[in-house]
C-alpha positions as CSV (number, residue, x, y, z in Angstrom):
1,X,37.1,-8.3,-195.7
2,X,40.2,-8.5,-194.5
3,X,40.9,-9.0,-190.7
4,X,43.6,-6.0,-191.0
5,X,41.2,-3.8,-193.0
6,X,38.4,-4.5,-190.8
7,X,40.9,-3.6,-187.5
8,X,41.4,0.0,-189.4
9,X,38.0,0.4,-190.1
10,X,36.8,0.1,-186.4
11,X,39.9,2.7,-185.2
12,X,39.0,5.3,-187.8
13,X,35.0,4.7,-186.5
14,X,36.4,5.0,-183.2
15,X,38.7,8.4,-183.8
16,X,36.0,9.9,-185.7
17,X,33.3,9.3,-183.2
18,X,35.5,10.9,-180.1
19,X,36.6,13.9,-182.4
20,X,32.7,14.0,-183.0
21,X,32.1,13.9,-179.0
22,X,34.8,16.5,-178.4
23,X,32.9,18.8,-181.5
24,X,29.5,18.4,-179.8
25,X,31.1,19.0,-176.2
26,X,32.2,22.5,-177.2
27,X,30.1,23.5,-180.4
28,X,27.8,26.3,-179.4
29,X,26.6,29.8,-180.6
30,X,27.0,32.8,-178.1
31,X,26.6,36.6,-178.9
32,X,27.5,39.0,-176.0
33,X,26.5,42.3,-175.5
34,X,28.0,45.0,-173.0
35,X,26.7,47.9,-171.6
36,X,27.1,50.4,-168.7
37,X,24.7,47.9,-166.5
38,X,27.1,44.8,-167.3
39,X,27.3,42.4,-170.0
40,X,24.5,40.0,-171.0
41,X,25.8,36.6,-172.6
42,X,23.2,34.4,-175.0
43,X,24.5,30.7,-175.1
44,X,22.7,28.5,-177.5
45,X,24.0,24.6,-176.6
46,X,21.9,22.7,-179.7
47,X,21.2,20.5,-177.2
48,X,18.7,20.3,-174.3
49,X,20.5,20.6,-170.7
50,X,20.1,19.8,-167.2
51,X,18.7,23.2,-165.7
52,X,18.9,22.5,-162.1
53,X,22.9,21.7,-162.3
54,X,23.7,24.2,-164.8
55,X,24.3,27.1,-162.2
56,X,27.1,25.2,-160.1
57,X,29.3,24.7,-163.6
58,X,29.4,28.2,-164.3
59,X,33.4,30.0,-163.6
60,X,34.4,34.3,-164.3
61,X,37.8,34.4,-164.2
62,X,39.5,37.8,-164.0
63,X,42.7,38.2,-166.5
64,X,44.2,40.7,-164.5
65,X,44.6,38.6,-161.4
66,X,42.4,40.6,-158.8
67,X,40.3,38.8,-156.3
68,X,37.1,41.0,-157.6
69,X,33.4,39.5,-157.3
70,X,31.2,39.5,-159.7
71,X,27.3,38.7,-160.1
72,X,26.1,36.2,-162.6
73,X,21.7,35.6,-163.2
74,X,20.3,32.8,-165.6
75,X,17.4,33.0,-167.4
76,X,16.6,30.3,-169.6
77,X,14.7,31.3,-173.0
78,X,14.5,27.6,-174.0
79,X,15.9,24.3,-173.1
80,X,19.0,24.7,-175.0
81,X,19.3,28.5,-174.8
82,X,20.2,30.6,-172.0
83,X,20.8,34.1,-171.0
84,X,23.4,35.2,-168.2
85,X,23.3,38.6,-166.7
86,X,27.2,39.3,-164.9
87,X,27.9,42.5,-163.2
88,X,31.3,44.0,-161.6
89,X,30.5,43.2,-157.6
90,X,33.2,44.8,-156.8
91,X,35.0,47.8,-156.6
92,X,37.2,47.8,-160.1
93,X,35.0,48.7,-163.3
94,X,36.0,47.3,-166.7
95,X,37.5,45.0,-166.6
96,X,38.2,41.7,-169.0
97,X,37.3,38.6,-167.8
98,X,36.4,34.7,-169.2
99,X,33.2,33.8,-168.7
100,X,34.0,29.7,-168.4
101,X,31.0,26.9,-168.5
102,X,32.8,23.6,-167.0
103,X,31.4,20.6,-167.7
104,X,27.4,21.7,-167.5
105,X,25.4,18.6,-168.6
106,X,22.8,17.9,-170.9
107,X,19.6,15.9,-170.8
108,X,21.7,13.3,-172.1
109,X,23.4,11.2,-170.2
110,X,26.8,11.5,-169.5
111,X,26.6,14.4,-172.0
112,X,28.7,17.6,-171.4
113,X,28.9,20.9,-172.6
114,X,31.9,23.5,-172.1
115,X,32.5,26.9,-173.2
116,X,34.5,29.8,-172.6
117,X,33.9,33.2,-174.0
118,X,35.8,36.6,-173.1
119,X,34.1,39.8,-172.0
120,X,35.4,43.2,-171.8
121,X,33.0,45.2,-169.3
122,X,33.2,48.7,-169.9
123,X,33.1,52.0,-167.4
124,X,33.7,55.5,-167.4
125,X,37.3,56.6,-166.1
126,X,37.2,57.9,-162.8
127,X,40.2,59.3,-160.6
128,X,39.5,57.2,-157.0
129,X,42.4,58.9,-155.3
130,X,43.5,61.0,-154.5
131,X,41.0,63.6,-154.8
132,X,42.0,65.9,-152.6
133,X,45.1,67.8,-152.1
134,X,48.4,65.8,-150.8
135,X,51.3,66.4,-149.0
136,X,54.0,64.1,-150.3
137,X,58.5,64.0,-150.1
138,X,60.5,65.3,-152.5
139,X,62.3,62.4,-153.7
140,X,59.5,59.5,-152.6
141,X,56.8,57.8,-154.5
142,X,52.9,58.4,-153.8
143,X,50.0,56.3,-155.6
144,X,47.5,57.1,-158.1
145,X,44.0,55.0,-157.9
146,X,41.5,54.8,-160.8
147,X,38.5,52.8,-160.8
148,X,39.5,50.9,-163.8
149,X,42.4,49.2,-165.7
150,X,44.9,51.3,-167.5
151,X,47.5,50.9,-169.6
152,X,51.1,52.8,-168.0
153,X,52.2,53.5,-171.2
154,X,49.6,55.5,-172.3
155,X,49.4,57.6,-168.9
156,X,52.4,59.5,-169.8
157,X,51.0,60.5,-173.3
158,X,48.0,62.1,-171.2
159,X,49.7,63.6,-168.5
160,X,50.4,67.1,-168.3
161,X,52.8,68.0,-164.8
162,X,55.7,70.4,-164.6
163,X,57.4,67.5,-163.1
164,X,58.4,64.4,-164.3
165,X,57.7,61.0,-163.0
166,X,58.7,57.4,-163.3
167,X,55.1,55.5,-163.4
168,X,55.0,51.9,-162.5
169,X,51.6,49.6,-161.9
170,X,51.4,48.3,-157.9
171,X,52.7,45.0,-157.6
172,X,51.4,42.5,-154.7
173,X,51.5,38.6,-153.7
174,X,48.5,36.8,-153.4
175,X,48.6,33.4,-153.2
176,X,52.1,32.5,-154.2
177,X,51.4,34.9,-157.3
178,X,53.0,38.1,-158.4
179,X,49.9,40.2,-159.1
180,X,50.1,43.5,-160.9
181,X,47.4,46.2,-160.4
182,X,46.7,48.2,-163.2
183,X,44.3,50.5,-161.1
184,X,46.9,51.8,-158.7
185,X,49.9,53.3,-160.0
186,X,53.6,54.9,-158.1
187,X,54.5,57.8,-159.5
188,X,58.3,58.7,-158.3
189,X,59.7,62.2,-159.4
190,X,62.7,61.5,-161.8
191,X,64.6,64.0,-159.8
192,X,63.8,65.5,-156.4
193,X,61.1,68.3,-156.7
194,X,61.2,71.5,-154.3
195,X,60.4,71.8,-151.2
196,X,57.2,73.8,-149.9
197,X,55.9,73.8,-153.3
198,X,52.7,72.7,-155.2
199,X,52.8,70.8,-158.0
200,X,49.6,70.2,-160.4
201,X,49.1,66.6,-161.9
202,X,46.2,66.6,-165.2
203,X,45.2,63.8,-166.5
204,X,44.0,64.8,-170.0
205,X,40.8,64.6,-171.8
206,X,40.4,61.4,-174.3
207,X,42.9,59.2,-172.2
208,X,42.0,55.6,-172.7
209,X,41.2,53.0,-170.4
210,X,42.5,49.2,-170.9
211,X,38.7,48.8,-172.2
212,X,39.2,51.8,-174.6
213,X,36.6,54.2,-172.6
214,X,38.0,57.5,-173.4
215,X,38.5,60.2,-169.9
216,X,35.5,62.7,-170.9
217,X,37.2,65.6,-168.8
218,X,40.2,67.1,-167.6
219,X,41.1,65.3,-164.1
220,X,43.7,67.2,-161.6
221,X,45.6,65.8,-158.9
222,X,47.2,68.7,-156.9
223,X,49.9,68.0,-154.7
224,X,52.0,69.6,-151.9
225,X,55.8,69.0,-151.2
226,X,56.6,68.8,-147.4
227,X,59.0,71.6,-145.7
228,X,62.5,70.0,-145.5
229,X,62.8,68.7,-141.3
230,X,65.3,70.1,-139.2
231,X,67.4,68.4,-136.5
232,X,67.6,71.2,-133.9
233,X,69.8,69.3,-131.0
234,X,71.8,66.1,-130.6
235,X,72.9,65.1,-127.4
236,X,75.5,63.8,-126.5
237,X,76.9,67.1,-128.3
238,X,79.2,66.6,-131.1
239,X,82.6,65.9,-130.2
240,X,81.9,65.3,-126.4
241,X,84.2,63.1,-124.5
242,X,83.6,61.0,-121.3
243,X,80.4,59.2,-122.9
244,X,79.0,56.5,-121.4
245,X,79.2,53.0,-122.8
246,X,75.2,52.6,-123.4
247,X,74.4,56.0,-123.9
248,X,70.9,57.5,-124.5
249,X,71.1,59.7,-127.9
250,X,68.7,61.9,-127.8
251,X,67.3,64.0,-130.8
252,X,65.4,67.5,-130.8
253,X,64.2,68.6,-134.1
254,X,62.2,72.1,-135.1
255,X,59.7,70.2,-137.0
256,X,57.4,67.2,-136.5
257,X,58.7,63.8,-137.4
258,X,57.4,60.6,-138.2
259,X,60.5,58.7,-137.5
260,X,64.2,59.2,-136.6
261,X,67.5,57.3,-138.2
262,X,71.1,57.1,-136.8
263,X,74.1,55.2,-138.7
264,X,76.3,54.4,-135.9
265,X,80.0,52.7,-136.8
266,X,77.9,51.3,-139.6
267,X,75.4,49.8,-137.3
268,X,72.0,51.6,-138.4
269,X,69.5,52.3,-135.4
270,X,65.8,53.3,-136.0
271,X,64.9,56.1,-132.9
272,X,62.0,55.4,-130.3
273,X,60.1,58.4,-130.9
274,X,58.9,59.8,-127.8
275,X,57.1,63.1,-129.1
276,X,56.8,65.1,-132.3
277,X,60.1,66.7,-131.7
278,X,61.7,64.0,-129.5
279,X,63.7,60.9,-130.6
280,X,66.2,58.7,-128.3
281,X,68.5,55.5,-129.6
282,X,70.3,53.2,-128.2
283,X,72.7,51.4,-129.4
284,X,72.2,47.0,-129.9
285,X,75.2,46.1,-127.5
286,X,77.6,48.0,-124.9
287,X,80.1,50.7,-126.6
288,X,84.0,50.2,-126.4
289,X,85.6,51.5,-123.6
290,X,87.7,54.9,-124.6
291,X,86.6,54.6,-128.6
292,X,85.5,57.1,-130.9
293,X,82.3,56.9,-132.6
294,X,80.8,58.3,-135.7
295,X,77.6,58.4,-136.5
296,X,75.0,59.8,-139.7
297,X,71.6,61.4,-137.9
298,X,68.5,61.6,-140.1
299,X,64.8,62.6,-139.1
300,X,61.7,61.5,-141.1
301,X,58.9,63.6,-141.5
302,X,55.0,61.9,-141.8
303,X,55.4,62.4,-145.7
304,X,58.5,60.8,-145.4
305,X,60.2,64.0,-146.1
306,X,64.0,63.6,-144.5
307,X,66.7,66.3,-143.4
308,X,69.8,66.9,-144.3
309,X,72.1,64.0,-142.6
310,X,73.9,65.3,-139.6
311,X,77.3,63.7,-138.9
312,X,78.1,63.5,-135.2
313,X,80.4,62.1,-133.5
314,X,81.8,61.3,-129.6
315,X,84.5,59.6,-127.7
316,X,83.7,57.2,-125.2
317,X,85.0,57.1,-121.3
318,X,88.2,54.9,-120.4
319,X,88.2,52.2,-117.9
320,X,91.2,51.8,-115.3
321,X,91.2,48.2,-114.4
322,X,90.7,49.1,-110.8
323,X,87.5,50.6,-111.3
324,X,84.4,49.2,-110.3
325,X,80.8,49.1,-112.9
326,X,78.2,47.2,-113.6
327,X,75.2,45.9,-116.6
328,X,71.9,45.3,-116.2
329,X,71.0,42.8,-119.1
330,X,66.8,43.4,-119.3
331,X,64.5,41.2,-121.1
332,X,64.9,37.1,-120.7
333,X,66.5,35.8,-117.8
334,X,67.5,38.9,-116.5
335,X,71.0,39.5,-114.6
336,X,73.4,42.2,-113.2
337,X,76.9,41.9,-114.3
338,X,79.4,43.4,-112.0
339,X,83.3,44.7,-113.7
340,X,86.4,45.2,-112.4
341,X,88.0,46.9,-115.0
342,X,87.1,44.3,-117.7
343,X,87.3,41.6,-115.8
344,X,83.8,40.1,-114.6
345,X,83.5,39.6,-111.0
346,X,80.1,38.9,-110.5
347,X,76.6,37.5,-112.0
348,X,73.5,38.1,-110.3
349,X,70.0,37.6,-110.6
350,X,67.6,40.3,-111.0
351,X,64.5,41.3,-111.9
352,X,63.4,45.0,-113.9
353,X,60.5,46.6,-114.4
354,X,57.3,44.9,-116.6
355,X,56.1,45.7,-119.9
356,X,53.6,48.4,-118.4
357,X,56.3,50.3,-115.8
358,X,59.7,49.1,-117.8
359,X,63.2,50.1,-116.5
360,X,64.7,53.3,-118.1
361,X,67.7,52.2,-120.3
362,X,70.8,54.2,-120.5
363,X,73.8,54.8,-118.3
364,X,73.5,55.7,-115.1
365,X,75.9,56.4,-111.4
366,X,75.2,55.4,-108.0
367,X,74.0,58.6,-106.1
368,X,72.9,57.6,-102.7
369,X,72.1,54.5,-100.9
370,X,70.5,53.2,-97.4
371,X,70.2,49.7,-95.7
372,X,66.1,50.2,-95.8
373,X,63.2,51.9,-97.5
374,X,59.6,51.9,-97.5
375,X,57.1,53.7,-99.4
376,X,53.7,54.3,-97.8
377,X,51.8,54.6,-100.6
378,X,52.8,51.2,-102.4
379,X,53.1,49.5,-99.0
380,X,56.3,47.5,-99.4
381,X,59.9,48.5,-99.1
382,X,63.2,46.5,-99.1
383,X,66.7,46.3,-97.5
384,X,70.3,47.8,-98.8
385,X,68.7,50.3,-101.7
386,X,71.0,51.8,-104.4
387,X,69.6,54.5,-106.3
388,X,70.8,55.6,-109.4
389,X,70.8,58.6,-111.2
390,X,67.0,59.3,-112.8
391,X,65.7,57.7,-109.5
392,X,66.1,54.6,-110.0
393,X,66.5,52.0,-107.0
394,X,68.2,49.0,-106.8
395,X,67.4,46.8,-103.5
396,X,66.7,43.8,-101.9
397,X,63.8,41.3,-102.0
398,X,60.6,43.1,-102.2
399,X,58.1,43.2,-98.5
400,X,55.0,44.0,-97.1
401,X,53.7,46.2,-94.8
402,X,54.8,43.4,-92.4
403,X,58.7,43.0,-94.0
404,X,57.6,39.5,-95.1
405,X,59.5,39.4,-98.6
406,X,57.0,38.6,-101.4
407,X,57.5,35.7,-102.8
408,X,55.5,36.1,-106.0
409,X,58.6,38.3,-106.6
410,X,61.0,35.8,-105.8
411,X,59.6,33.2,-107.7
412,X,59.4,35.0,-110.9
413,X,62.9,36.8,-110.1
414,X,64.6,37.3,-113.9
415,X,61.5,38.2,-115.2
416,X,59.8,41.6,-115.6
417,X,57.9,42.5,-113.0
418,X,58.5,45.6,-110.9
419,X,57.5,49.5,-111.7
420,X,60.8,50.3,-112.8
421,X,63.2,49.3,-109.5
422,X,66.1,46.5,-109.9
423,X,65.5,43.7,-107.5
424,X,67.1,40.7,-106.1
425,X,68.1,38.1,-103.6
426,X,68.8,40.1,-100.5
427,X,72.5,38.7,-100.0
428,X,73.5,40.1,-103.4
429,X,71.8,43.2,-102.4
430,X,73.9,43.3,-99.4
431,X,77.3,42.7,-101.5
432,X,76.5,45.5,-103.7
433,X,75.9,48.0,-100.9
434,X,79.1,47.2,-99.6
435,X,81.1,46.8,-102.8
436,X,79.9,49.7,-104.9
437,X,81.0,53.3,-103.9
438,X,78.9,56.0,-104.9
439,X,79.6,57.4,-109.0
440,X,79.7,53.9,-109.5
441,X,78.6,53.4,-113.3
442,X,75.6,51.7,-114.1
443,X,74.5,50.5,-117.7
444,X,71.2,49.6,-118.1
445,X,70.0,47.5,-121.1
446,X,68.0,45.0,-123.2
């Protein structure tokens, strides 16, 4: 024989046994039955296999995506055969996964075996929420959550509402991945549905699942629109003049809210919320001087019901440049700025209150002040005290009962650390007392 035809010979011998290999590797019988327990797999390998290893090749992988557990018990009915048990662990029923065998090896050497076989579990439908009824917005979105896999498309053939609704699957990240869950749904009225009103959602009798389990009964999902909110006061009152140029907005509303909104000059502030019917802002940075301001006001109910906007509007007050006023910057490295006119005169150091007793923000004018204090229930005072409007006191280095000054204050001065008083190094208290007549403005801020 030829050296060429012999060469050939020895390929095709080779090719054919690795094709063979590859056959042997993944040739194997499996029949699969499911029922309302889980789904019991029989694998027949043809060839004997390592028992004791088998366990740690075996892989479910869920097609949807979710991070679901699931249980998985061997029993071997001969050397070669095998029977796994797998169950839904978790908390979503029917769904489809692959039921993967990696790599498990044989009695033979270096002999493996893979397979991977597909399983649709099956469950009855079941509505998981909500269940009771719920109070939801007119115009916003609230969720649907069944127990199994469904198909969006097929929800609006089997749902009966006298409202309509866009319905889209939840979608969430997990691990770098764009998940979609097909057990939770949004449903978002195509128009805005009346307020105070109740709605009635029925899911229809012989809706299918994504494992083609058929709903056996009528389920109902009642739901509730929220009353519209109602702003009842806005101060500073609409048109008012002479505003200061950090000033508090305050909101009153009839009803409870969740949340309050203000578009200010474009600027859009979300309102600390100080009671059910309470809400202040402030704005991120001092106001012009003399400038009017427009502004959209919006309150959020807990549905996330919202009121009519409100527009307001205000002026703020003019600065002569002989006029004396100050800002207190809060937060890091905190400082008093002291204005003549525009012009900045002076920069001190200064410390406001700590995160438990913090400084009240807002504008402010010098009412009264003293060259000492001392209270006799905190035991410590100071020298040349301001106090501002809303009782807040600006002074000196803090002392003791003996009128040492503290110098844990002093060290950590530009920090927050008092129960709401301004402090700082007494010879800028001293300036101050002697600079700043009283109605002097004061603007307090982070």
């Amino acid at each position: 024989m030829r050296p060429s035809k012999t060469l050939f010979l020895s390929a095709l011998t080779l090719v054919l046994l690795t094709l063979a290999l590859f056959i042997v590797r993944d040739l194997n019988f499996h029949w699969v039955k499911v029922g309302p327990e889980g789904a019991t797999v029989t694998i027949n390998f043809l060839f004997p296999m390592d028992k004791d290893a088998f366990q740690d090749t075996i892989k479910i992988q869920n097609q949807l995506g979710y991070t679901e557990e699931f249980t998985c018990s061997t029993n071997w009915l001969s050397s070669s055969v095998c029977q796994l048990k797998l169950k839904e662990a978790g908390s979503i029923r029917g769904q489809k996964v692959q039921l993967i065998i990696d790599h498990a090896p044989t009695q033979y050497g270096k002999m493996t075996k893979q397979a991977m076989i597909p399983i649709q579990f099956q469950s009855d439908i079941q509505l998981v929420s909500p269940v009771d009824e719920i109070l939801i917005a007119t115009t916003q979105s609230f969720q649907v959550e069944f127990n199994t896999p469904m198909n969006k498309d097929i929800l609006h053939h089997f749902l009966s509402s006298d409202a309509e609704f866009i319905i889209e699957p939840v979608k969430y990240t997990e691990g770098g991945k764009t998940v979609i869950d097909y057990t939770r749904f949004n449903f978002t009225p195509k128009k805005p549905l009346e307020n105070d009103h109740k709605y009635i959602l029925t899911f229809k009798k012989g809706m299918p699942s994504q494992s083609n389990v058929m709903l056996k009964e009528n389920q109902k999902i009642i739901l509730k629109t929220d009353i519209k909110p109602e702003i009842d006061e806005v101060s500073p009152v609409i048109g008012s003049k002479w505003v200061g140029l950090y000033p508090r907005i305050t909101v009153l509303s009839k009803t409870p809210m969740k949340s309050a909104y203000l578009e200010l000059n474009n600027e859009m502030l979300v309102g600390d919320v100080k009671s059910e019917y309470h809400a202040e802002f402030y704005p991120q940075s001092l106001l012009l001087p003399d400038t009017r301001y427009d502004g959209i006001v919006q309150i959020e109910a807990t549905s996330g019901e919202r009121s009519d906007p409100m527009a307001i509007y205000f002026t703020t007050q003019p600065l002569s440049q002989d006029r004396y006023w100050a800002e207190v910057k809060l937060g890091k490295n905190q400082e008093m700025i002291v204005y003549k006119g525009t012009e900045d005169i002076k920069h001190i150091q200064c410390s406001g209150g700590s995160q438990k007793t913090p400084t009240i923000r807002g504008t402010f004018y010098v009412q009264s002040k003293g060259d000492k204090y001392f209270s006799e229930d905190a035991q410590e005072g100071g020298n040349y005290w301001i106090m501002l409007s809303e009782q807040i006191r600006i002074h000196g280095m803090t002392r003791d009962e003996y009128w040492h000054i503290k110098m844990d204050v002093l060290n950590r001065l530009g920090e927050g650390q008092t129960e709401g008083d301004i402090v700082m190094r007494e010879e800028d208290a001293l300036w101050l007392y002697e600079t700043l007549p009283n109605d002097t403005m004061v603007v307090i801020h982070e």
